[in-house]
LOKEKE-119521 format. One record per residue (C-alpha): residue in three letters; x, y, z. Coordinates in nm, 2 decimals. Example, Ala and Ser with C-alpha at 12.3 -4.5 7.8 and 13.67 -1.06 7.14 Angstrom:
// LOKEKE-119521
ZAKOL   rest     east    north       up
ZAKOL    ALA     1.23    -0.45     0.78
ZAKOL    SER     1.37    -0.11     0.71
***
This chain:
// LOKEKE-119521
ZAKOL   rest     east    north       up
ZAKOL    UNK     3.87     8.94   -17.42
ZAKOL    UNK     4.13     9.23   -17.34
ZAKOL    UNK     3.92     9.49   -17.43
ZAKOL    UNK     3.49     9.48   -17.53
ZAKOL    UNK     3.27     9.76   -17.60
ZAKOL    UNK     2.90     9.68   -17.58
ZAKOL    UNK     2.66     9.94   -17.73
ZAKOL    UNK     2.84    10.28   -17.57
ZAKOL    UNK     2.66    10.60   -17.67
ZAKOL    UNK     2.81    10.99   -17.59
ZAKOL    UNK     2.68    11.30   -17.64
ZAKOL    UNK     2.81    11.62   -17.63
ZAKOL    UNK     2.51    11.85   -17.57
ZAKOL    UNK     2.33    11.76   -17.91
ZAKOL    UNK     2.64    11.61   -18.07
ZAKOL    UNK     2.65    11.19   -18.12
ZAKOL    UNK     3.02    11.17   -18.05
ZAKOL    UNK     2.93    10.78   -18.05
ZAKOL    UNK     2.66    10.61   -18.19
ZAKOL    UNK     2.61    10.23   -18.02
ZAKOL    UNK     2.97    10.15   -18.03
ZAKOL    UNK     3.02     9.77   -18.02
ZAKOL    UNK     3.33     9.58   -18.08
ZAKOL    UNK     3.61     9.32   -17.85
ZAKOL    UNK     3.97     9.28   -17.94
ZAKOL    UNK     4.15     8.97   -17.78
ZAKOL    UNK     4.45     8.94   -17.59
ZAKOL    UNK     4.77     9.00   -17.82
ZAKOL    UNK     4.62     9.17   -18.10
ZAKOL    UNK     4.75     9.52   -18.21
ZAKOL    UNK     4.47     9.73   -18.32
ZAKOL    UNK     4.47    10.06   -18.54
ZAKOL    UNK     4.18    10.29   -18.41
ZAKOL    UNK     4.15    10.48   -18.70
ZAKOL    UNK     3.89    10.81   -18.80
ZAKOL    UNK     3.88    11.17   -18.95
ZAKOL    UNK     3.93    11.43   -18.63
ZAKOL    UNK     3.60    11.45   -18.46
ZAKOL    UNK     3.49    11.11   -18.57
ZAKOL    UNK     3.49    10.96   -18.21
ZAKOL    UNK     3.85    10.76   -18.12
ZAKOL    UNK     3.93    11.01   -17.79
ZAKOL    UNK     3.59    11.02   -17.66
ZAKOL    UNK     3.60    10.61   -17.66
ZAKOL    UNK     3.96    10.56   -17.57
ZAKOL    UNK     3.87    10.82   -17.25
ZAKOL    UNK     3.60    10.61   -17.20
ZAKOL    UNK     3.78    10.29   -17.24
ZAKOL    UNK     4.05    10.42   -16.95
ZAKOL    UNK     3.78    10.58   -16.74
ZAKOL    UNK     3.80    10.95   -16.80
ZAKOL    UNK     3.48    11.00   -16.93
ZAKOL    UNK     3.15    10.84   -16.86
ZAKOL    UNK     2.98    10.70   -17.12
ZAKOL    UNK     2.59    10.78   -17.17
ZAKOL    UNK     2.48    10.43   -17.23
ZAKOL    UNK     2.64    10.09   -17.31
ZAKOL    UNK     2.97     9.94   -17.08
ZAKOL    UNK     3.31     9.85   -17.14
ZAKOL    UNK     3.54     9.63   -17.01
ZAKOL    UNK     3.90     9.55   -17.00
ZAKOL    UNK     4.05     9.21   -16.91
ZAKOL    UNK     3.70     9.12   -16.76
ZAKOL    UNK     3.65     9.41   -16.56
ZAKOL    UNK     3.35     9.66   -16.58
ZAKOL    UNK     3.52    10.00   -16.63
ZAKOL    UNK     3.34    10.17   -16.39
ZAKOL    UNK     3.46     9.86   -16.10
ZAKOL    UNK     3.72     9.91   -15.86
ZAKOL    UNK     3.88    10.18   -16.02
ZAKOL    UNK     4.25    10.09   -15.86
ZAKOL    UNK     4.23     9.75   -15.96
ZAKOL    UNK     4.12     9.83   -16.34
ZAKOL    UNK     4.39    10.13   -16.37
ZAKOL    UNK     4.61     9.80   -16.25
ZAKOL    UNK     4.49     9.65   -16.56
ZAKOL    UNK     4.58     9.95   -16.83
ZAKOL    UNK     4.84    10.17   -16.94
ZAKOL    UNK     4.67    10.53   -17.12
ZAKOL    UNK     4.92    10.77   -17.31
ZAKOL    UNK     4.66    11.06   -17.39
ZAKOL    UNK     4.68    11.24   -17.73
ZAKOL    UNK     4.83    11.54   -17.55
ZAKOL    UNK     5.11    11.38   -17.29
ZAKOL    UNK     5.05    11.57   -16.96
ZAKOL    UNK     5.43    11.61   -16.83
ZAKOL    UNK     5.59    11.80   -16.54
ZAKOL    UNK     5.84    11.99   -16.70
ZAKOL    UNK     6.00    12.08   -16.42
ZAKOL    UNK     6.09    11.72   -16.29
ZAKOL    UNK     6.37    11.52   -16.40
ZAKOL    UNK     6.31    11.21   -16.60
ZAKOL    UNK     6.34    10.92   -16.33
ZAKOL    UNK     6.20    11.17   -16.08
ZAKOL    UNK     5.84    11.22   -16.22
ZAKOL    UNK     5.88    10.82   -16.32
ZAKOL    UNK     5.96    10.73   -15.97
ZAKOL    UNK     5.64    10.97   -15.89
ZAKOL    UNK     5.41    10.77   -16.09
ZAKOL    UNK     5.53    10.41   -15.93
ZAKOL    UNK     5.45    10.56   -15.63
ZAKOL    UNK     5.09    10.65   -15.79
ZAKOL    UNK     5.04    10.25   -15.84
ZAKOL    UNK     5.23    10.17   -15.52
ZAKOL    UNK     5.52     9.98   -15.67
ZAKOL    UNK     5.77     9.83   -15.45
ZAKOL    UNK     6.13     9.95   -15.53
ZAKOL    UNK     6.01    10.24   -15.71
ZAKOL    UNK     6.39    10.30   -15.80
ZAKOL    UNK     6.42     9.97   -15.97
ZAKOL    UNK     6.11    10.00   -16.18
ZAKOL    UNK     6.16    10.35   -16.28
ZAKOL    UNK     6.49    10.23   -16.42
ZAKOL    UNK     6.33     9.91   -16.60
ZAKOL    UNK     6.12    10.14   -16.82
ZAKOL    UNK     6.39    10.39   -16.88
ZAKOL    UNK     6.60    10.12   -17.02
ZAKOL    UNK     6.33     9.97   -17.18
ZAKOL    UNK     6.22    10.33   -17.37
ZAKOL    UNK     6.56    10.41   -17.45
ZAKOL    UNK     6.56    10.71   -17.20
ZAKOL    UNK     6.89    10.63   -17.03
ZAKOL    UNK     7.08    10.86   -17.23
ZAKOL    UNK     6.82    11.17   -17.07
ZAKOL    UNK     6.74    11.03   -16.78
ZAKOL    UNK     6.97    11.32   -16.61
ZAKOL    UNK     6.72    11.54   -16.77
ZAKOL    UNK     6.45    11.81   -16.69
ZAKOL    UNK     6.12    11.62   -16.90
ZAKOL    UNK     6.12    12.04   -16.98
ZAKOL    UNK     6.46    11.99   -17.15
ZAKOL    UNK     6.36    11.68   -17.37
ZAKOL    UNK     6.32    11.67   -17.76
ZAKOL    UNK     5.90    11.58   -17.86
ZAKOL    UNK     6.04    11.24   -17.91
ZAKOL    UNK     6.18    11.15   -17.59
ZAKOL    UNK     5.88    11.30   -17.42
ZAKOL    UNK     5.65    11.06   -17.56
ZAKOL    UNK     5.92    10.78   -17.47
ZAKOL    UNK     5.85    10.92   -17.12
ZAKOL    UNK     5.47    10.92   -17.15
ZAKOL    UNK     5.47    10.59   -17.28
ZAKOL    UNK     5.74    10.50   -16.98
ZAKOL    UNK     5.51    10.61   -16.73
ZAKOL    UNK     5.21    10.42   -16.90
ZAKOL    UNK     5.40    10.06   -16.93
ZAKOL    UNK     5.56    10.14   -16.56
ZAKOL    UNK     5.31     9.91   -16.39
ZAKOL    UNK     5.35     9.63   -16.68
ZAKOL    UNK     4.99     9.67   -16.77
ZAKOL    UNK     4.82     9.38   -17.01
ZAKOL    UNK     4.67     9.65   -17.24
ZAKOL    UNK     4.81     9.98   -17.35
ZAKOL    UNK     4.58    10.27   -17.53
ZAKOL    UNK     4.78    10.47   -17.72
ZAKOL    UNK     4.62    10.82   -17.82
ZAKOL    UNK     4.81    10.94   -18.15
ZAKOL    UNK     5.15    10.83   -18.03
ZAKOL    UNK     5.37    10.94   -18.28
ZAKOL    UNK     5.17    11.29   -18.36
ZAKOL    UNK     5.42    11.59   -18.43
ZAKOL    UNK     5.71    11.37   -18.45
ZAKOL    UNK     5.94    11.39   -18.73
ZAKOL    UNK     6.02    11.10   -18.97
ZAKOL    UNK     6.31    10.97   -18.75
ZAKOL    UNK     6.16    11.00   -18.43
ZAKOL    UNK     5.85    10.86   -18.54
ZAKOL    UNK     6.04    10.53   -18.68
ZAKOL    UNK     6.20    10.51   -18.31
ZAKOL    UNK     5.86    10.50   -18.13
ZAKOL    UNK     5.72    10.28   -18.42
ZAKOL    UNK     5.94    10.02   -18.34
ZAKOL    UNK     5.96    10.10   -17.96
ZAKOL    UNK     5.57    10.05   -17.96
ZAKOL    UNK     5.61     9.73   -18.18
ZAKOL    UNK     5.91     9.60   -17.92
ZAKOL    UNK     5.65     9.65   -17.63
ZAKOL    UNK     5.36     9.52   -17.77
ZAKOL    UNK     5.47     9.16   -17.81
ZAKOL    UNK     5.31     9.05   -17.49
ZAKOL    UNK     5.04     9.31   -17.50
ZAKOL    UNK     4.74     9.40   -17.63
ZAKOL    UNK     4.75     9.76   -17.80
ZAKOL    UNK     4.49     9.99   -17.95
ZAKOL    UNK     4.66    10.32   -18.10
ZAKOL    UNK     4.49    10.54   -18.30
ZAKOL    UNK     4.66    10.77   -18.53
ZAKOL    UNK     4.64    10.96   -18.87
ZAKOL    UNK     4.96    10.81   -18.96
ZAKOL    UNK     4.81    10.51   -19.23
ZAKOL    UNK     5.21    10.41   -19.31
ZAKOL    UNK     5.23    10.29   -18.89
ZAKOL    UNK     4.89    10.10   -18.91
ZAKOL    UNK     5.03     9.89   -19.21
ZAKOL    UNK     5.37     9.86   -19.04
ZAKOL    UNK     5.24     9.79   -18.64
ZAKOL    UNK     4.89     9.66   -18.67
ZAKOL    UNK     4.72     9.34   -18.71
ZAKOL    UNK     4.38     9.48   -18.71
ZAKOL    UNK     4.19     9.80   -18.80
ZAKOL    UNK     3.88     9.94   -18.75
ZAKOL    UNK     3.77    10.26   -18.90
ZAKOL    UNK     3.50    10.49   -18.70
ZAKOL    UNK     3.31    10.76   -18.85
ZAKOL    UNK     3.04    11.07   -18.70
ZAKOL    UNK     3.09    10.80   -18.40
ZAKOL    UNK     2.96    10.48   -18.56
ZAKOL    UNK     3.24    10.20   -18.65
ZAKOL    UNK     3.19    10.18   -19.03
ZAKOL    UNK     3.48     9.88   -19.07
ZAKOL    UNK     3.65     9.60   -18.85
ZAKOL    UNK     3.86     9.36   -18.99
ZAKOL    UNK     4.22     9.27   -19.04
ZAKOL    UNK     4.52     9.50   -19.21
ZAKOL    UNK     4.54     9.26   -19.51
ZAKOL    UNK     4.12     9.24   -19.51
ZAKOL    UNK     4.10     9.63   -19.48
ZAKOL    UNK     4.36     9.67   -19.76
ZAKOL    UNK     4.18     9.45   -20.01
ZAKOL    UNK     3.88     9.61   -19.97
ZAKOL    UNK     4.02     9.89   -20.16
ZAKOL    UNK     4.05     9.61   -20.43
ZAKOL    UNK     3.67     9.50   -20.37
ZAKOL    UNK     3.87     9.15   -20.41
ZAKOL    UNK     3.94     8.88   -20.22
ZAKOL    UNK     4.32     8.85   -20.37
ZAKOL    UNK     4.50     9.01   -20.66
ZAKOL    UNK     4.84     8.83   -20.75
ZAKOL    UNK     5.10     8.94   -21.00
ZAKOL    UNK     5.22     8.63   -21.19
ZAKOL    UNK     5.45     8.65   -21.45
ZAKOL    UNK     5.72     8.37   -21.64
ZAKOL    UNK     5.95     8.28   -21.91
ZAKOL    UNK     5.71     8.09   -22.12
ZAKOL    UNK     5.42     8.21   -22.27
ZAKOL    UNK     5.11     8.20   -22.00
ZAKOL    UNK     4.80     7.99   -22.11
ZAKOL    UNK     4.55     8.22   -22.00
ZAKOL    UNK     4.24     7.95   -22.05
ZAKOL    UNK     4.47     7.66   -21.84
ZAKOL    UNK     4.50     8.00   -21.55
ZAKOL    UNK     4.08     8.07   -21.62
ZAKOL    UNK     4.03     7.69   -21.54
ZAKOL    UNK     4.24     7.65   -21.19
ZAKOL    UNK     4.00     7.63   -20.87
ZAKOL    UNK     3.91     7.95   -20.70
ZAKOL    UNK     4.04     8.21   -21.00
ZAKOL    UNK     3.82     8.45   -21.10
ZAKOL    UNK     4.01     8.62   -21.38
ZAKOL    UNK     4.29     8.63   -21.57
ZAKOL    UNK     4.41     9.01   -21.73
ZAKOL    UNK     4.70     9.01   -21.92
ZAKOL    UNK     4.95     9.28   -21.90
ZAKOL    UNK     5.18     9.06   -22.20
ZAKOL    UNK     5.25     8.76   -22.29
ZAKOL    UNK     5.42     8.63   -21.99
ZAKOL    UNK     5.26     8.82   -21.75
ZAKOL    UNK     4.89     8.89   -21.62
ZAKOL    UNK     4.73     9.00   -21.27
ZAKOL    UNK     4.49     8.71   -21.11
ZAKOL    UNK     4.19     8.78   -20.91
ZAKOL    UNK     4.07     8.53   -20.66
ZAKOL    UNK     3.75     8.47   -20.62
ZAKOL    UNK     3.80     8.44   -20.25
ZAKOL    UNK     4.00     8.51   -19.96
ZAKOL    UNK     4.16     8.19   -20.04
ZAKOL    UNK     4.56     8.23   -20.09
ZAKOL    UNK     4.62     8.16   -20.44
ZAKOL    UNK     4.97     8.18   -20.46
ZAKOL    UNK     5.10     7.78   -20.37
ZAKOL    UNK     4.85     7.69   -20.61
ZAKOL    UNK     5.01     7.89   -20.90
ZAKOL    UNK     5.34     7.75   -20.76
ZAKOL    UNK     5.25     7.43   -20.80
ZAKOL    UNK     5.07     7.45   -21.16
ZAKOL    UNK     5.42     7.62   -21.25
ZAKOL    UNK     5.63     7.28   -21.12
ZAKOL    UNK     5.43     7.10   -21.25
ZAKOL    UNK     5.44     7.24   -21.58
ZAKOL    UNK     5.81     7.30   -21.51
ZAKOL    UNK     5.75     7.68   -21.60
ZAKOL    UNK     5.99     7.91   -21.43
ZAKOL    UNK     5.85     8.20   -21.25
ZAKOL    UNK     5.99     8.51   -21.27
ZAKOL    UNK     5.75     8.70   -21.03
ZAKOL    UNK     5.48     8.55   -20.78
ZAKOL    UNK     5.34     8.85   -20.51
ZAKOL    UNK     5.03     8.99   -20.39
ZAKOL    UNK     4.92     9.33   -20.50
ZAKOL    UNK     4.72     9.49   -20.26
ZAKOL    UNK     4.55     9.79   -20.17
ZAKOL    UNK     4.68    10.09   -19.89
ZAKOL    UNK     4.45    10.14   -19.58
ZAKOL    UNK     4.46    10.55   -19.68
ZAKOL    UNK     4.29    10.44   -19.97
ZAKOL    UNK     4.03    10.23   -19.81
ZAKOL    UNK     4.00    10.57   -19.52
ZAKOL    UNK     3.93    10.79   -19.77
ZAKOL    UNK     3.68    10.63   -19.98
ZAKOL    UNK     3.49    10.54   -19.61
ZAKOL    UNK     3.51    10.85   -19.42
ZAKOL    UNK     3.49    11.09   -19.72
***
């Protein structure tokens, strides 16, 4: 496992800020670390990078205790923190130069310039970080955390205070990165989970209240295991529908057209494919309805 979090408990003076925290997320997987503010996801993600202590429980990342040899582990991660500490006085490959040094990186030069083309900095790489737009200072922050071509990245609202054009530049910078990474991000941003992640889990008042996959956490708003829109030219036969393995109803919207519920997580779609080739009905529409992850958040943390 990339990342595992066994039974970690904070407090803040009296405060819970996590409550026997326990989840893994395997290598590859892109996971949205989602929660109302003060539900939790900084405490753990500076727990996670080893900024904080945790009270009880451990974490690890790629198979090593947090709290191990702490310049082997940092080897292991790369941590851009809700609020990017910059120099804004240093030039762009300057400070990123700085940092290789920090992980001492051969041909700091070369490296510096390998994440500056790879963030899209070139064009301000002449720059003070002072002189930058918010956007291209989180491209630097997230330079500076992939500089050392770590196997996971934590990404601490990412795209906060961006506007909708920088925040569709670091949305697919982050998705560009993260092919041969693992990635947790949290964010409030519900739009980026759907579009980035592969997983989300939800925490609230510190205690994870859902883990499961983006199309999983979507239905749920549903309470369904699949909800498909089927419509075509002919008149439906809403019995022959009824009758068909793993359907659990049929409701009509007209006479060629009705919304089918599954009665599992079972794709239903190739079936009603098929029943319409065989029938030689043509199909006019065939798609998946499905729930938003906003609503799911909502009716959770409210």
């Amino acid at each position: 496992m990339s990342i595992s979090v066994q039974n970690i408990t904070k407090h803040y003076g009296a405060q819970k800020a996590l409550n026997n925290v326990n989840f893994e997320v395997a290598s590859g997987e892109i996971v949205g670390f989602l929660g109302p503010n003060g539900a939790g996801k900084s405490t753990l993600m500076k727990i996670l990078t080893g900024f904080l202590p945790s009270d009880n429980g451990k974490a690890s990342i790629c198979g090593l205790p947090v709290s191990a040899n702490a310049t082997l582990f940092r080897t292991k991660i790369g941590y851009l923190p809700e609020l990017n500490p910059l120099y804004p006085e240093m030039y762009v490959k300057e400070y990123l130069e700085v940092v290789a040094g920090f992980y001492k990186l051969k041909n700091k030069r070369t490296k510096a310039g390998e994440v500056i083309d790879i963030t899209g900095l070139s064009p301000e790489a002449h720059k003070k970080i002072g002189a930058l737009s918010k956007g291209y200072r989180q491209r630097v922050g997230l330079a500076q955390a992939l500089i050392h071509d770590p196997e996971v990245l934590i990404l601490d609202e990412p795209t906060s205070g961006l506007d909708p054009n920088q925040l569709d530049e670091i949305r697919k910078l982050i998705t560009g990165i993260s092919k041969n990474k693992t990635v947790m991000l949290s964010t409030h941003i519900m739009q980026e989970v759907e579009a980035i992640c592969n997983r989300v889990i939800i925490i609230n008042k510190g205690n994870i209240i859902a883990d499961n996959s983006t199309t999983q956490i979507k239905n749920m708003a549903l309470g369904l295991g699949q909800r498909v829109a089927f419509s075509t030219l002919e008149a439906i036969d809403i019995q022959h529908l009824e009758s068909l393995p793993y359907i659990a109803s049929v409701e009509v919207e007209s006479e060629n057209s009705c919304i089918i519920t599954s009665s599992s997580d079972t794709d239903i779609r190739p079936l009603l494919f098929q029943m319409a080739v065989k029938e030689n009905r043509t199909i006019i529409s065939l798609y998946e309805q499905s729930g938003t992850i906003e609503n799911v958040f909502r009716d959770l943390t409210r």
